[in-house]
Each structure stands twice: as structure tokens, then as C-alpha cells.
N, C-alpha and C positions, 0 to 999 in steps of 0.2 A: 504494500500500500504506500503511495506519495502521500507524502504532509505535506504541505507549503509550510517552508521556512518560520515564516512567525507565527503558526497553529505551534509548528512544534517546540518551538522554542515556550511558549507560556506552558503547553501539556509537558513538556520535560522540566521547566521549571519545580511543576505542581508537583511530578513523578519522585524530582530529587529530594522537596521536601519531605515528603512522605517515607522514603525509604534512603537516608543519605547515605548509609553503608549496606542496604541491602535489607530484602524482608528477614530477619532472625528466625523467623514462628517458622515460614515456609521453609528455610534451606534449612532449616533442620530435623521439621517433620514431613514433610511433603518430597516423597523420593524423587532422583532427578528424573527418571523416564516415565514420571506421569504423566497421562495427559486427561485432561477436562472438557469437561464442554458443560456450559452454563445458559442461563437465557434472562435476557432483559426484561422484567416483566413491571408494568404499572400496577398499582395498588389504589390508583384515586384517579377520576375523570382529568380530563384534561387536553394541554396541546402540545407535542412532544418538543423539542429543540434541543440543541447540542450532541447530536449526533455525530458529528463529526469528531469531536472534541471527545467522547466517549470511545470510540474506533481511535484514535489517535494513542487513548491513552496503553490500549493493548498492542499497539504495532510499534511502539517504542518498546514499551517493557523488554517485547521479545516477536521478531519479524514472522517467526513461526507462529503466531495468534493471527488468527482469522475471525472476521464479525460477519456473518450474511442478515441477509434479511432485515437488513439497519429500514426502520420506518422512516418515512419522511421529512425534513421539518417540516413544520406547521399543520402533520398530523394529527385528528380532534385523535384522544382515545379515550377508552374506558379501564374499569378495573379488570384485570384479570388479563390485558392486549399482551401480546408478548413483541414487544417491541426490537428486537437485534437475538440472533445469537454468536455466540463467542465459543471456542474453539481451539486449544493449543495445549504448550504444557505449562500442567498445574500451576506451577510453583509462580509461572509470569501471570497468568488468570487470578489468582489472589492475589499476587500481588499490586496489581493494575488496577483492581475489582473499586477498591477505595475512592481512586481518584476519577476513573471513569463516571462510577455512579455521580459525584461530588458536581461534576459540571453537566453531568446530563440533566439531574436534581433541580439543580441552580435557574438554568437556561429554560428547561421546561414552566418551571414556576414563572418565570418573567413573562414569557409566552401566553401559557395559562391567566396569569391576572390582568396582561393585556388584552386580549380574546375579551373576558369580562367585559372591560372598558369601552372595548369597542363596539361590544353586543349592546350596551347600553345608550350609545347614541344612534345607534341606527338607521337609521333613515333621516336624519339631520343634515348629513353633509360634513358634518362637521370631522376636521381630522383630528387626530389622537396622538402624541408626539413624547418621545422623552424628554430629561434634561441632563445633564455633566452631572448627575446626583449617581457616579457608578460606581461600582470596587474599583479601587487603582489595580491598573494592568488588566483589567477585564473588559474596558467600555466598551471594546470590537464584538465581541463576543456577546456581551449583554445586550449592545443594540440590534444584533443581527436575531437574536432570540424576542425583541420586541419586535423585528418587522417578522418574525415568524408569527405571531400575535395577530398581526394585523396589522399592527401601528405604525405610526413611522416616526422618521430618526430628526429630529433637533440638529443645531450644527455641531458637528462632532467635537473639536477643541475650540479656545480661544485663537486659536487662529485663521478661522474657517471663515467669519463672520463676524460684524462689527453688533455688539448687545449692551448698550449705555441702562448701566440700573440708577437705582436712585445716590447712590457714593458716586459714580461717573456726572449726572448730575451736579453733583453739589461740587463736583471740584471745577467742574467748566464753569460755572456760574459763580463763585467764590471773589472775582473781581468786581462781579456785579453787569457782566455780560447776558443778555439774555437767553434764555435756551433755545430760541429760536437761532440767534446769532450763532452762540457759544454750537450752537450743532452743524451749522451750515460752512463755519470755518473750517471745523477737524472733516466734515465729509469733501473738504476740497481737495484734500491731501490725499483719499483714497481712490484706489481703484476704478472706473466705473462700472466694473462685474461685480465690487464689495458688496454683498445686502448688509442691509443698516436697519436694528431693531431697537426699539426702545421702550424702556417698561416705564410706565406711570402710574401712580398710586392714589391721582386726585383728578376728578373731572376737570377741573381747571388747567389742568397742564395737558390734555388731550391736543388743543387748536395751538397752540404755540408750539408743540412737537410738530404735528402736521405739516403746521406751515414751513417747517425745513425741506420736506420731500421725502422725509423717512420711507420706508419701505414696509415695517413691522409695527406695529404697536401693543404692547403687551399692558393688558388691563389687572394688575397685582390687588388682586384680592379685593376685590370690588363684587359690592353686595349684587344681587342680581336685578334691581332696580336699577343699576348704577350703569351695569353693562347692557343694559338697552340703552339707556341713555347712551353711553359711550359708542356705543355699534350706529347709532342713528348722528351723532357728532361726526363718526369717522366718514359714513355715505359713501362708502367705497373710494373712497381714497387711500387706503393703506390695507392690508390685511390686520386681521384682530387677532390677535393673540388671549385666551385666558389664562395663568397661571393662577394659584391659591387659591387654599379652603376645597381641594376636589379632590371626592371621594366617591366611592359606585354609588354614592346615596344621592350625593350631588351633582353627580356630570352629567345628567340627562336634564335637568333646569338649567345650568348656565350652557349648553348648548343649544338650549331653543330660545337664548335671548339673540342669537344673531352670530355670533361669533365664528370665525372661521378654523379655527385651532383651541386645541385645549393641551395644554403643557399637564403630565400629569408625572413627578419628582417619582413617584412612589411605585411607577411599575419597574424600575430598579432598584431603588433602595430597601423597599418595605416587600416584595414580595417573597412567599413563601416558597422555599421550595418543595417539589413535584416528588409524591411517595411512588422510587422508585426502587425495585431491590436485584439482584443479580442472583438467583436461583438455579445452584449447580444441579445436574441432572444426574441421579445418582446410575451408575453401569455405563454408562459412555464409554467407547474405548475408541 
């Protein structure tokens, strides 16, 4: 099996952690010329992801591990699916079993509470988006398991996209420049492929952003009275961004105020991971 270089590079990472001198349990109870065969199975509904990353973690261990039947990402499943099976010897099969399960678990869970999020705006229109809220050294990974979900991906780093918060604010404006000014000066200096977002926190600074040429307008936690108001201010002149206060209870109201996007921090950071278990198949040969 081929890894590309920077899959492998994070699953060998993960592998060395895990075993930095090697599995002790296995090389000393697990004869060398076992061999195993297991199977990937779900224990809770769901949408599968990081399959690749799970097949990764067995073809390092040991090039002799085979995975068939790897389900697809953005597979719904249920309990009981038998999602991949796995194939080699023993001793790489345990030992691998940890951190395979570890990212398939992770990635599915992200998948899975995005699914949620997205089922919940439905027919709205409305898109569903992360934010840089991810495990350091996983964002690739994490965001690729949100668009397995459904959703889609925010700008990846700070260097993707220009996003003025409310601290950016306060330092352009600190001489006493306006924000209109104070934004139109620093957008002179960029690119013109750069997008340009800016979050606001008060209906009054809506038409003074605007009026720079912004591209994004991000409405931070603003009541839902507030963001009608602000969606019928904006009149299609910028796209809406909603961020804060959204949760499955509350994303399907601030999406029918008008909005064009909803930033939701927590289908990385807060999602659970996916009851996944690695179930060896006893008489295999």
C-alpha cells in the first residue's frame, strides 16, 4: 500500500508514540509466525471517516498487513456494519490495532456530529463550515473528516485569508482612524485574489465594514432578532457569516434568519468520538 508522505508521516508519528521501543505485551506473548485477521466493526450509528488513516496505521507497522473491504468515507453506518478487515501477522495487528482504531474513532465522530448539523439545516441553503478550533497537527485530517460530514472547510491557516476580529479592530482604529478607513488602507496592500472577512459584534458596525468592500461579514453572536436585522442591512452585498451560541438546538433558527454560512467551532473541538472496536476473528489462519 502507498501513503503519501504527510498521511505517513502524522500515522508514524502517532505509531512511535505509542510503541517507542516496540509492543513489550506482543513480542513477548504473541509468537512470531502468527498471523490474525480481525475486522473493523461499528458499535453506534453513524458516518464513517479516516479510513485511510486507519489502513495507514497497519501498512506501517508491518507491509505484510492487509485491510480489504475499507468502507467508504462519508459512509452512513449502523451498529453491528463491519467496516474494513485487517489481515497479517499478529504481533503488527495488535500492535497497530490502538492507533488505527484512535483516528478512525476521532474522524468518524467529526463526520458523524457534522452529518447532524447539516441534517439540521436542510433545506435552508445554508452552508455548514468549521473553524482553526482543531488538534494541533491534525487540522488536514479533521477537516477532511468534516467534509466527509457534509460540511465544509473555513480557511485553513492564517495565511489562507485575511479575518479582522474584534482585537484587529481595535488596533486599526487605536489612532482614531475609522474602520471604514482603517480597512480600506490595509486591503490596499493585498492581493486582489485575498478574501477579506470581518467579524462584528454590534449592528452598528455592520455599514461602516460594508462600506470598505469586504467580502465576508461575520455576525459574533448576535441574538436572532439581531441577525435578521443584520442579513436585511447587509442586502446582498457581502456574504453572512454566523458564528456563536450554535448548537443542534440552535442552528436550524439562526439559519432561517437569512444567513449564508454558519461557523460551527465544535464539530472539531467538542465532538465525540465514533464506538469503534477491532474484533479478532478467532481460527483465522
Amino acid at each position: 500500500m502507498f501513503v503519501p508522505p504527510a498521511l505517513a508521516r502524522l500515522v508514524q508519528s502517532a505509531l512511535d508514540e505509542d510503541a517507542p521501543w516496540g509492543d513489550a505485551t506482543s513480542g513477548a506473548f504473541v509468537p512470531a509466525e502468527a498471523i490474525a485477521e480481525a475486522r473493523l466493526v461499528t458499535r453506534a450509528a453513524g458516518v464513517f471517516s479516516g479510513g485511510a488513516l486507519f489502513e495507514a496505521a497497519f501498512a506501517l507497522t508491518d507491509p505484510g498487513c492487509t485491510v480489504d473491504d475499507l468502507a467508504p468515507s462519508g459512509a452512513a453506518i449502523r451498529p453491528g456494519d463491519v467496516l474494513a478487515t485487517v489481515r497479517g501477522p499478529a504481533r503488527a495487528v495488535l500492535t497497530a490495532e490502538r492507533v488505527g482504531l484512535n483516528f478512525a474513532q476521532r474522524m468518524s465522530g467529526i463526520a458523524t456530529l457534522t452529518r447532524r448539523y447539516v441534517d439540521a439545516v436542510s433545506g435552508t441553503g445554508v452552508r455548514i463550515v468549521d473553524t482553526r478550533k482543531t488538534t494541533p497537527g491534525l487540522r488536514a485530517v479533521e477537516r477532511a473528516a468534516v467534509r466527509d460530514g457534509g460540511g465544509a472547510n473555513h480557511r485553513f491557516s492564517l495565511s489562507d485569508a485575511v479575518m479582522l476580529k474584534d482585537n484587529h479592530l481595535g488596533v486599526i482604529t487605536a489612532d482614531g482612524v475609522s474602520i471604514t478607513e482603517g480597512l480600506r488602507r490595509a486591503m490596499s496592500t493585498l492581493p486582489h485574489t485575498m478574501h477579506v472577512e470581518v467579524e462584528v459584534d454590534r449592528i452598528d458596525q455592520i455599514e461602516p465594514v460594508l462600506a470598505a468592500g469586504i467580502d465576508t461579514i461575520m455576525l459574533d453572536n448576535f441574538a436572532l432578532d439581531d441577525l435578521r436585522r443584520g442579513v436585511a442591512l447587509v442586502a446582498g452585498r457581502a456574504t453572512v457569516e454566523a458564528s456563536g451560541g450554535v448548537s443542534l438546538d440552535t442552528v436550524r433558527a439562526i439559519a432561517e434568519t437569512g444567513v449564508d454560512v454558519i461557523s460551527v467551532g465544535a464539530l472539531t473541538h467538542s465532538a465525540p468520538a465514533l464506538d469503534l472496536g477491532l474484533d479478532l476473528v478467532i481460527g483465522a489462519t
